[in-house]
C-alpha positions as CSV (number, residue, x, y, z in Angstrom):
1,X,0.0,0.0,0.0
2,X,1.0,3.6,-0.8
3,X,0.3,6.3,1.4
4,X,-1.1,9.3,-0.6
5,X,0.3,12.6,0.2
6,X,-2.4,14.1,2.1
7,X,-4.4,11.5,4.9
8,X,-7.1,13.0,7.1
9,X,-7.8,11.7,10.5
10,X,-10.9,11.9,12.1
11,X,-11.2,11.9,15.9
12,X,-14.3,9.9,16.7
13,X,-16.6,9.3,19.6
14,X,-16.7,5.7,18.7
15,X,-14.6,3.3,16.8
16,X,-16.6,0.8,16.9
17,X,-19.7,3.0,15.6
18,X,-17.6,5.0,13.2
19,X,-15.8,1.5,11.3
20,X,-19.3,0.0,11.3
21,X,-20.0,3.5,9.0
22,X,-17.5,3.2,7.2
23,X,-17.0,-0.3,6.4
24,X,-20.1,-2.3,6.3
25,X,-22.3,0.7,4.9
26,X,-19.8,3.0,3.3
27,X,-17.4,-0.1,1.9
28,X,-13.9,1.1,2.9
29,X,-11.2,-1.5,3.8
30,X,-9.4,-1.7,7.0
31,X,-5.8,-1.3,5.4
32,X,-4.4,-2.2,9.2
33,X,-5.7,-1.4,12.7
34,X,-4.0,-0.8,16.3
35,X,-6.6,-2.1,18.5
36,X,-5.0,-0.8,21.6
37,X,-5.2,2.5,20.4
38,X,-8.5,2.2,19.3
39,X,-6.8,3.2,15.8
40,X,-7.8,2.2,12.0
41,X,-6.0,3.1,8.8
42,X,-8.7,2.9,5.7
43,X,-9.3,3.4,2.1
44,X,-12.0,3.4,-0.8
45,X,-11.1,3.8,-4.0
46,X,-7.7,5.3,-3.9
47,X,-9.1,8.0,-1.1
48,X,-7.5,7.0,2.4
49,X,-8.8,8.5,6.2
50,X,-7.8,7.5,9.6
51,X,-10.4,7.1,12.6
52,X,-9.0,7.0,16.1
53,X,-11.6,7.4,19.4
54,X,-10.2,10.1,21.2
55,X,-6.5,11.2,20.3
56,X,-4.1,13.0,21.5
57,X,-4.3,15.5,18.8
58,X,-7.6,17.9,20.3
59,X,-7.5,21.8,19.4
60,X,-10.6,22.5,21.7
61,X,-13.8,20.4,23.6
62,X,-15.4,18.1,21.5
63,X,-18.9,18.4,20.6
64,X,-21.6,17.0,17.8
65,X,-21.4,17.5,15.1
66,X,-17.6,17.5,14.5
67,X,-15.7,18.6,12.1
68,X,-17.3,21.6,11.5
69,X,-17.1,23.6,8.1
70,X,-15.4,20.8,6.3
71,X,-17.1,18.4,3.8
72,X,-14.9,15.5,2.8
73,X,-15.5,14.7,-1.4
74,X,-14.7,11.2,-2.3
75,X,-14.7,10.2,-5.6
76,X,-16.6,6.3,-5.9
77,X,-17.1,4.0,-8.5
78,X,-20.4,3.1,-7.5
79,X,-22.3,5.6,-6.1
80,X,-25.4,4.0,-6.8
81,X,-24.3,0.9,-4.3
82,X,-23.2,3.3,-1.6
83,X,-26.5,4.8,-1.8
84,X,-28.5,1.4,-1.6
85,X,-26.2,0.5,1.5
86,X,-27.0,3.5,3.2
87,X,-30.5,2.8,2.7
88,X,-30.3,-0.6,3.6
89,X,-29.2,0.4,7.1
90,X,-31.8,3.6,7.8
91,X,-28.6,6.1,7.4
92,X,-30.0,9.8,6.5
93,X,-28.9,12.0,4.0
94,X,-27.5,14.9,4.4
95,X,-28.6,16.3,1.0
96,X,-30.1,13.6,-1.4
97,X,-28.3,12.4,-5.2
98,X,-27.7,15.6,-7.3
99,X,-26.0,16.1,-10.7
100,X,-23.5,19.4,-10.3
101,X,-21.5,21.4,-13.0
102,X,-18.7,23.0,-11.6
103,X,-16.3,25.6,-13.4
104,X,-12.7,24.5,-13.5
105,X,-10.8,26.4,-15.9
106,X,-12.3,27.2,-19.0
107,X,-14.0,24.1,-18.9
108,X,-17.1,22.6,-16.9
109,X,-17.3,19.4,-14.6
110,X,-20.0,17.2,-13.9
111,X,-20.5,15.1,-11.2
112,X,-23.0,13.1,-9.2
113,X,-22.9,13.6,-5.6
114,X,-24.4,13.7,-1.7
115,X,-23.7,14.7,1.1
116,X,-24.0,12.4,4.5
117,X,-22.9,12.6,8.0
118,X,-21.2,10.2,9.7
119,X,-22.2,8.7,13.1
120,X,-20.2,12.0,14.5
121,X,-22.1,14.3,12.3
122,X,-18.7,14.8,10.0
123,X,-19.7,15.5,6.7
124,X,-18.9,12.8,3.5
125,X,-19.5,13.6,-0.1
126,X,-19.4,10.4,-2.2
127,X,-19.2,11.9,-5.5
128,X,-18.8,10.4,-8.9
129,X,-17.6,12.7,-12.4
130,X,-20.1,12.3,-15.2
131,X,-17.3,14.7,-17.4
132,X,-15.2,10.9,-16.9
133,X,-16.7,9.0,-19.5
134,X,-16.8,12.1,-22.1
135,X,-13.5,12.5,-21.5
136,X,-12.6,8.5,-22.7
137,X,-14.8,8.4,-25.4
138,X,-13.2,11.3,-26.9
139,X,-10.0,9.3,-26.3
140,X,-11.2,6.6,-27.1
141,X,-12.8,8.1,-30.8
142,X,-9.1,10.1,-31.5
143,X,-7.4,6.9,-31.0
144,X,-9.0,4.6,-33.0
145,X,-9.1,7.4,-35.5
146,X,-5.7,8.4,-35.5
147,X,-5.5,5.0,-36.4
148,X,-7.6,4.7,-39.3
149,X,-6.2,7.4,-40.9
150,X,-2.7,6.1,-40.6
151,X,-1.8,9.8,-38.8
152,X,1.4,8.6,-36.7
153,X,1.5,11.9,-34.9
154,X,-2.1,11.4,-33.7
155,X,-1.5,7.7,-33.0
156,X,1.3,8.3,-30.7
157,X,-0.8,11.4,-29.0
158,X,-4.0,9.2,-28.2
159,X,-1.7,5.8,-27.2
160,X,-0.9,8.2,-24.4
161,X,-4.3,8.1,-23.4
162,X,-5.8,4.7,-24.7
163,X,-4.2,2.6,-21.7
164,X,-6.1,4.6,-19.5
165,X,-9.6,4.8,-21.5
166,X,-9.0,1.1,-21.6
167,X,-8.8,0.8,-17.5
168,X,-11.5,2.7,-16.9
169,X,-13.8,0.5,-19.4
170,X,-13.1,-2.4,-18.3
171,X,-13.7,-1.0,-14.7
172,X,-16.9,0.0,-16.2
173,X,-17.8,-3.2,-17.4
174,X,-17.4,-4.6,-13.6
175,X,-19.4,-2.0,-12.2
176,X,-22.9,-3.2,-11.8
177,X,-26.0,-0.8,-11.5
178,X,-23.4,2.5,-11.8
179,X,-26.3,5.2,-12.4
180,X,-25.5,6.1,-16.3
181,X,-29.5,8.0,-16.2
182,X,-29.1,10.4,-18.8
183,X,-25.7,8.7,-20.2
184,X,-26.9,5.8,-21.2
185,X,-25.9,7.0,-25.1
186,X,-23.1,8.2,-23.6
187,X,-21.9,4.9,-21.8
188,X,-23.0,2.8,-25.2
189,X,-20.4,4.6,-27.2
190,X,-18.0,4.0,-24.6
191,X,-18.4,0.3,-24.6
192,X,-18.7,0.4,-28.2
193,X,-15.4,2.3,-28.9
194,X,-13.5,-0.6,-26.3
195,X,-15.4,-3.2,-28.5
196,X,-14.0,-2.1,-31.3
197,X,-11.1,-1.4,-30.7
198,X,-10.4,-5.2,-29.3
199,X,-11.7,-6.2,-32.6
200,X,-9.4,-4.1,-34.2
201,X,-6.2,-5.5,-32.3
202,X,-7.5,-9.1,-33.1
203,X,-7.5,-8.8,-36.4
204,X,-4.3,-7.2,-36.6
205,X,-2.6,-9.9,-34.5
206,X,-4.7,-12.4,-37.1
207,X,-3.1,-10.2,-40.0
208,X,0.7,-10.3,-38.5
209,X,0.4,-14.4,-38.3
210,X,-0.9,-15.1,-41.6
C-alpha cells in the first residue's frame, strides 16, 4: 500500500460505531488497525482516512457534530451501491443524489454527488464525475481514429491516453448498477469504442500471423 500525500484523520466518539459507517455501509477496507489505540487506517477507491476514538491530537472540547465547516468529497465508482447500503441500514442523508457542473478552468465538470454525515455528524460527499466518460470516449474516438487514418502523430498522441480509457472501461464493465440515467448514449459509445477497438487488435494480431 502507498500512502497518498495528504491522509485526514478523524477523531471519533466511537470506533466501533464509526468503522461499522464506514465499512459495512460505506465499503472502505481496514488497510491495518492498532486495537489498543483504538486506531484504524482505511481506504476506498484510492481516497484513504484514519479514525482513532479520542487522540491525543484535540485543538478545543469536542462536541456534535464535528468537524465543522469541512465536507470531505470522495470520488466512488459506484455511487449507486453506496446509496442502496445507506438505505439498507436507515442512514439519512445529508442532502439527497444531485448532478453538479462546476467551473474548472475554461472548462465545466459534472459530477453526481451527496452529502451524508457520519455517526459523528462529520460531513462525506461520495461523489462520482459524469465529465469521466466524455472525457474516454473522446480518447477513445481520436485513437481509433488516428489510427484509421494512418496519422502517426495522432497515434502516438491518443496511445498516451488509450491505456487509461482502456482501464476505466473495463472497470466499467465490472461495475454493476453504476447510475449512467441520462448517459446511457453516452456509456454505449464507450463500450462500443473498447469493442472495437479489441476487434481491431484481433485482427491485426490475425493479419501479423498469416
Amino acid at each position: 500500500m502507498r500512502f497518498n500525500k495528504l491522509v485526514p484523520e478523524f477523531d471519533v466518539s466511537d470506533i466501533k460505531n464509526s468503522l461499522d459507517f464506514y465499512v459495512k455501509i460505506l465499503g472502505f477496507k481496514i488497510e491495518y488497525e492498532r486495537k489498543q489505540d483504538k486506531f484504524a487506517f482505511l481506504s476506498l477507491n484510492g481516497s484513504q482516512i484514519m479514525i482513532q476514538q479520542s487522540s491525543k491530537w484535540k485543538t478545543g472540547k469536542l462536541e456534535y457534530p464535528y468537524g465543522r465547516g469541512i465536507n470531505f468529497q470522495i470520488e466512488v465508482k459506484d455511487i449507486k451501491k453506496i446509496l442502496d447500503s445507506l438505505k439498507k441500514h436507515n442512514w439519512p442523508l445529508k442532502y439527497g443524489l444531485e448532478e453538479n457542473s462546476y467551473k474548472v478552468s475554461n472548462k465545466n465538470v459534472k459530477c453526481k454527488e451527496f452529502l451524508v454525515q457520519d455517526p459523528d455528524g462529520i460531513l462525506i460527499g461520495p461523489t462520482w464525475p459524469v465529465t469521466t466518460l466524455a472525457t474516454l470516449v473522446g480518447a477513445g474516438a481520436g485513437f481509433l481514429l488516428g489510427r484509421a487514418i494512418g496519422k502517426s502523430n495522432a497515434q502516438n498522441e491518443n496511445e498516451n491516453r488509450i491505456g487509461y480509457f482502456e482501464q476505466y472501461a473495463k472497470e466499467y464493465d465490472q461495475v454493476n448498477g453504476i447510475p449512467v440515467d441520462s448517459n446511457e448514449g453516452l456509456a454505449f459509445q464507450l463500450n462500443q469504442i473498447y469493442e472495437t477497438e479489441r476487434k481491431t487488435r484481433e485482427l491485426e494480431s490475425n493479419l501479423k500471423r498469416a
